[in-house]
N, C-alpha and C positions, 0 to 999 in steps of 0.2 A: 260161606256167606251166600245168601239169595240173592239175584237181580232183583225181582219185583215181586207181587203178590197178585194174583189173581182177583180180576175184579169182578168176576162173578161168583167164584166159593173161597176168597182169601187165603186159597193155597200159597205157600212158599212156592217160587220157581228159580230156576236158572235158567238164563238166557245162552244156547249152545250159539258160540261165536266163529263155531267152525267156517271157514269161505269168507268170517267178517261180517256173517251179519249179525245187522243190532247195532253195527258199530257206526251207519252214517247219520249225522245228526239232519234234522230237519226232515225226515222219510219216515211214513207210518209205515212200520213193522207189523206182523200179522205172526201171529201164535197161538196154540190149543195148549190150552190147560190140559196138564195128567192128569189133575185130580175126576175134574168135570168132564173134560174132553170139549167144553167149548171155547168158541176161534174169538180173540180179540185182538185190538194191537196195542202197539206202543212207539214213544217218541224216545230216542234218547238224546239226553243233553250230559255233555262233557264239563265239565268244571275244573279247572287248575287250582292249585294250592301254592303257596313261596312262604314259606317260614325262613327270613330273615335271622342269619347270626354275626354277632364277631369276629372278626378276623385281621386280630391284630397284627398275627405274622405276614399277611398282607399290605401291611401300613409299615411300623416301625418295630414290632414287635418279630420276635422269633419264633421258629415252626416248635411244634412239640410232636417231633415225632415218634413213632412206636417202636418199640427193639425191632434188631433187625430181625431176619425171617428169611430162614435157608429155603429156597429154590428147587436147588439140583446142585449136583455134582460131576462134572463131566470133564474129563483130558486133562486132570491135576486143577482144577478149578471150581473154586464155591462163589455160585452167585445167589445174592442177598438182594433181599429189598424191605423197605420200609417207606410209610407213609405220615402225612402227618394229619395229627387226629383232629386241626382245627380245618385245615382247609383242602385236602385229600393231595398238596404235593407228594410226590412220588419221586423216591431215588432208588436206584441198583447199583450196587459194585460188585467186581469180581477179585476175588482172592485166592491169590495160591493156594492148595491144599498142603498143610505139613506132612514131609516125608517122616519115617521113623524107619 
């Protein structure tokens, strides 16, 4: 995906963020197009996003969480964990490894 587009030959660019820049809002930024090779700037503005869900198991409702999901195996011990897929609680247990 491109940052911007050149506003003098509407090349596609990317904004290299190495060091951070690009990233203070309210600062004119200063950049050469590859394509043209001429110097312009730009502003950047941040915008947040919240996509609101359900979460009954928060309320009165129960987690639904995911099978569990082997870890590792270490010193006669399997640890597991699992989460739950409405609201990201997170549990681990540990269980004996059967001998044979």
């Amino acid at each position: 995906m491109n940052d911007l587009e050149c506003p003098y030959c509407d090349a596609e660019l990317k904004v290299n963020h190495d060091d951070g820049f690009g990233y203070a809002e309210d600062e004119s930024h200063e950049m050469e197009c590859d394509k043209c090779e001429k110097s312009f700037t730009f502003q950047t503005h941040i915008n947040f996003s919240y996509h609101p869900s359900k979460a009954d198991c928060l309320n009165t409702g129960h987690h639904i969480f995911s099978e569990w999901k082997q870890l590792w195996e270490h010193e006669g011990i399997s640890t597991q964990d699992r989460e739950c897929e409405t609201c990201g609680k997170y549990e681990r247990r540990n269980l004996p490894l059967s001998t044979k």
